[in-house]
C-alpha positions, 0 to 999 in steps of 0.5 A: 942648531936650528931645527930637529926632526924625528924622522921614521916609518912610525913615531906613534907612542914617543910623540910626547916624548919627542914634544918634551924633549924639543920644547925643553930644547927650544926653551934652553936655546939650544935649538930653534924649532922641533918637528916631525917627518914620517910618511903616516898621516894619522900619526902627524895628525896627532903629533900636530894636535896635541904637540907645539911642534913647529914643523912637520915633514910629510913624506911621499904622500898628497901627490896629484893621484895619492890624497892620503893625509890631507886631514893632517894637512888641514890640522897643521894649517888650523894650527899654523903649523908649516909642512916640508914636503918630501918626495913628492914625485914618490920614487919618481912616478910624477918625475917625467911627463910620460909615467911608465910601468917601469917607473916606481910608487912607493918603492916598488914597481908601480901597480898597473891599475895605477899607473892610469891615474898619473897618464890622465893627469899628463893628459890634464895637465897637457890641455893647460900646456902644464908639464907633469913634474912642474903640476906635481911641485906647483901644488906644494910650493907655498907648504915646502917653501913657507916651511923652509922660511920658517925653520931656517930663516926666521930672520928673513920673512920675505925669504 
């Protein structure tokens, strides 16, 4: 197996449970690297820190409008750690270039004072000839890709 994630709403008190157990994985063979993915910064941050966790999996958030986590993203880059992004287009506000009040954030119907933030980046993002989803991938592509390379392709660097 190459890699195992912890996935959930919360892994805040079994972080170090889940660090020795991956590590004692890693070290038998069994598995090439362990990680992480939840859609809170604060716990990711701390799992970064005080684990040698190889990957991370950071859900639905550091969207064109939502910033949440972005101190997790900085810890992970100190520690050279890479970053799976997931759901970025969170639950599709930032799928279409023209975002709607029928569209969703964070699963549920998106809250009109809201919805503003995405209609200016469309318009943003029109005055550079830039569609809203392509804006929305551009700002991961380097964290996904690189974490993809990493976990699954060690091998091949250049991946």
């Amino acid at each position: 197996m190459k890699v195992v994630m912890l996935l959930g709403r919360s892994s805040g008190g079994i972080a170090g449970h889940v660090a020795e157990i991956g590590a004692d994985l890693r070290q038998q063979g069994v598995i090439r690297s362990y990680g992480a993915g939840v859609n809170q910064g604060k716990i990711l941050g701390v799992f970064v820190q005080e684990t040698a966790t190889d990957v991370m999996m950071r859900a639905r958030r550091y969207a064109p409008i939502d910033r949440a986590g972005s101190e997790f993203l900085d810890r992970a880059a100190e520690r050279d750690v890479p970053i799976v992004a997931a759901g970025i287009f969170n639950s599709g506000l930032f799928a279409r270039d023209a975002p709607s009040a029928l569209d969703t954030f964070d699963h549920q119907p998106v809250p009109r004072p809201l919805l503003e933030k995405p209609r200016l980046a469309v318009r943003l993002c029109e005055s550079f000839g830039v569609r809203l989803p392509a804006a929305t991938l551009h700002r991961l592509h380097r964290l996904s890709w690189r974490a993809v390379q990493r976990a699954t392709f060690p091998e091949h660097p250049t991946l």
